[in-house]
C-alpha positions in Angstrom: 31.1 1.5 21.3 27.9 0.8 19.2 25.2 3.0 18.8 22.9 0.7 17.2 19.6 0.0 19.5 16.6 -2.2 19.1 12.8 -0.8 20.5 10.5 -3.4 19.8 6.6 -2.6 20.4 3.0 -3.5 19.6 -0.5 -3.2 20.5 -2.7 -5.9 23.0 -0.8 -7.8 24.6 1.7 -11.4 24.7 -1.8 -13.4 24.6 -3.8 -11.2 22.2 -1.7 -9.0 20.1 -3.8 -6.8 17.7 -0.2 -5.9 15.6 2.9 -7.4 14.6 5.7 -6.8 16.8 7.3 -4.0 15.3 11.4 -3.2 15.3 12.6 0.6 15.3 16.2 0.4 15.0 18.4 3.2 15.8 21.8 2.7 13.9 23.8 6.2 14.4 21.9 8.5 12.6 19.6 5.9 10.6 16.9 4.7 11.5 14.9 1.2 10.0 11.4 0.1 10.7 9.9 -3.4 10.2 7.0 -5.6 11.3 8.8 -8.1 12.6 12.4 -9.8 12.8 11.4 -12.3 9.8 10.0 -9.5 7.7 12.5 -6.8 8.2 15.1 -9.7 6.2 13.0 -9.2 3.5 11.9 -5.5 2.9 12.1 -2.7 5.7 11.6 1.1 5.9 14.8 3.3 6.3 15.0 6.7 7.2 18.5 7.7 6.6 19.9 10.8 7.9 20.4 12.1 4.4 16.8 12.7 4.2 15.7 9.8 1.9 13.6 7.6 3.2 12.4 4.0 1.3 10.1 1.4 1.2 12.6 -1.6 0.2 13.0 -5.1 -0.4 16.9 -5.8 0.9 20.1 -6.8 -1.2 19.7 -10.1 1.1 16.3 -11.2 0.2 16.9 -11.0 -3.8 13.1 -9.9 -3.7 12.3 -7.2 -6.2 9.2 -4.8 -6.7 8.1 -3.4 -10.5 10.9 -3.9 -13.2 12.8 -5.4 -10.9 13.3 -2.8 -8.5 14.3 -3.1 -5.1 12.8 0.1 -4.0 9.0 0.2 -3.6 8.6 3.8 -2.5 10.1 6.7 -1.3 9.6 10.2 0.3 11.6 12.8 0.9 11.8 13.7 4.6 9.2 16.5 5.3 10.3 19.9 6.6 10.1 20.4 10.7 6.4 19.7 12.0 7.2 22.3 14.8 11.0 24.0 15.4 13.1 21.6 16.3 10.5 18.8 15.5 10.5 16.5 12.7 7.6 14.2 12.3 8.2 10.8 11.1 6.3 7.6 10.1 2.8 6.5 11.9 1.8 2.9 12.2 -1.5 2.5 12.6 -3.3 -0.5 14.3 -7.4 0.0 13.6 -9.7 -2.8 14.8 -10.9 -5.2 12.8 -13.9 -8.0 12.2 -10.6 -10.3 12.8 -9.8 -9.2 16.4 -6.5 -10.3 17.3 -3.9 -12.9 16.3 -1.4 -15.1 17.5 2.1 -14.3 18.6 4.6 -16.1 16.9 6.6 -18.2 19.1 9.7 -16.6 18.1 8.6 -13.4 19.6 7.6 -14.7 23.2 11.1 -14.5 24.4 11.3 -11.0 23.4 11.0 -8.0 25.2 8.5 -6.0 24.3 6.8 -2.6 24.7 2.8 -3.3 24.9 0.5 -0.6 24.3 -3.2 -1.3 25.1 -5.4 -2.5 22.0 -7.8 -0.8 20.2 -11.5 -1.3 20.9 -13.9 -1.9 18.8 -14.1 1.7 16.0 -10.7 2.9 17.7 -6.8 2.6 16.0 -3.7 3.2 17.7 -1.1 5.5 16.2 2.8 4.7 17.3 4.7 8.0 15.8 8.1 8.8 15.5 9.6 12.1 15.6 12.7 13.4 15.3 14.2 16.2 17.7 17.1 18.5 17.6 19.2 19.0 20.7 17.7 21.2 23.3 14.4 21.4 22.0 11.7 21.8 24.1 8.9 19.4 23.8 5.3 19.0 24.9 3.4 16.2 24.0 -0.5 16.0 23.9 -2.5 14.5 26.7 -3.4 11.7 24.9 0.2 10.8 23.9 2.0 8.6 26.0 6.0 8.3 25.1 7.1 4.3 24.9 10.9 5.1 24.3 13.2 7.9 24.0 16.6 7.3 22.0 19.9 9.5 21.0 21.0 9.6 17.5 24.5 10.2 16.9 24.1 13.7 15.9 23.1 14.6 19.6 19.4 14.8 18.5 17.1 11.5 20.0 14.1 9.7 18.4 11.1 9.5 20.5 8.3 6.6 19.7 4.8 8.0 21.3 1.5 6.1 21.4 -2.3 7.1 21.4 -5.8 5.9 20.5 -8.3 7.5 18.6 -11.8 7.0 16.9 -11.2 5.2 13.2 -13.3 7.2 10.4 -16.0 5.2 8.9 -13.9 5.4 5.4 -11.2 4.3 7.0 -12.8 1.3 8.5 -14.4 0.3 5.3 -11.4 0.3 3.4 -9.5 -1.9 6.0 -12.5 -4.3 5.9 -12.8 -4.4 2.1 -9.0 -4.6 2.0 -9.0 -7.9 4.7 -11.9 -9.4 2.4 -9.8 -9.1 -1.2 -6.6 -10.3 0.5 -7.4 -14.0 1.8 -4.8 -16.2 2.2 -5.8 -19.7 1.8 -4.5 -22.3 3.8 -5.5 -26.0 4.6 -5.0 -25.4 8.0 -5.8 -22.0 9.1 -5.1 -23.0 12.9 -1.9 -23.5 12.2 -1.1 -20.3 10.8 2.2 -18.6 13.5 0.5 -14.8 13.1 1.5 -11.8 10.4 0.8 -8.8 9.6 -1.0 -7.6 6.2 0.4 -3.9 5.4 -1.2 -1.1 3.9 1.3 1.6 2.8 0.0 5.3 2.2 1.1 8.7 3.3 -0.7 11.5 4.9 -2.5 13.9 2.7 -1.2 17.3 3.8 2.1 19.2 2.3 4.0 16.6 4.9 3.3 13.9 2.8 4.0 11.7 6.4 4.3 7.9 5.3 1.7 5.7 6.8 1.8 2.4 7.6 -1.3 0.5 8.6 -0.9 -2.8 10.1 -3.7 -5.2 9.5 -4.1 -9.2 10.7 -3.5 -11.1 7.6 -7.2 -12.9 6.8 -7.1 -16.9 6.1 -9.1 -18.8 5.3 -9.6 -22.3 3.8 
């Protein structure tokens, strides 16, 4: 029987999303992230169970990164955030001047997870974290669980949501990053939605990759 399973998830909602539909695919013990279904056949993140986790453009595609690399980054799974808990990748959805964007047709059919927007100075965190059988967990008020799923090692993946206020640096660099990164089009109605992504890590000794998710700007 397969143990492969598809969450999918995003912030707003169907008529106002404020992220991309995001994919969290549990394949046995691996586990692959992506923005959406058109963007995860080009490039993806996968956290395999060996404890490598990349940033990279797949054999598919034939897209390439510096010198002709396929990988774009990598980290090295961080040590256990608590016992028996293993943090894993944040996507973060701040607000922005843009508001939200459309949904692409493709994705209406879907079923999706919806997790309220951010307001105005606020960005929403989805997290991952692994967890070892039998461990106890306890998740913060503000934390609200959008799906639970087993990995074939008897541990599960758990994909929480919250909110919280967006630092004034970080809201500056998301603006100044949406004003360099204009996409011109001669029709900027007729653009199908996107997502522009920022990829950093946390600056602790977990080195916890980040993934911001911002509306790509266009303009004419």
């Amino acid at each position: 029987m397969s143990r492969t399973k598809t969450v999918r998830f995003a912030s707003g909602n169907p008529d106002a999303p404020f992220s991309g539909v995001w994919r969290l695919i549990i394949d046995h013990n691996d586990v692959y992230i992506g923005a959406s279904k058109s963007a995860m056949s080009v490039f993806k993140i996968s956290l395999h169970k060996s404890g490598v986790w990349v940033l990279a453009a797949t054999r598919q595609s034939n897209a390439t990164f510096e010198k002709g690399n396929r990988r774009a980054k990598k980290w090295t799974r961080p040590l256990e955030h608590v016992h028996g808990v293993t943090r894993g990748p944040s996507i973060l959805v701040p607000h922005t001047s843009l508001g939200s964007r459309p949904l692409p047709p493709n994705e209406r059919q879907k079923q999706v997870i919806w997790y309220p927007k951010p307001e105005v100075g606020e960005t929403v965190e989805f997290s991952l974290y692994f967890i070892n059988p039998d461990t106890p967990t306890k998740w913060n008020a503000n934390e609200t669980v959008l799906a639970e799923s087993p990995l074939a090692n008897d541990g599960y993946i758990a994909l929480l949501a919250s909110k919280r206020q967006s630092t004034e640096d970080f809201q500056t660099t998301c603006e100044k990053l949406l004003r360099e990164n204009v996409i011109k089009s001669s029709n900027p109605k007729g653009f199908l939605g996107g997502s522009f992504l920022w990829i950093s890590e946390s600056q602790d000794d977990f080195k916890i990759p980040l993934i911001v998710d911002l509306p790509v700007p266009i303009g004419q």
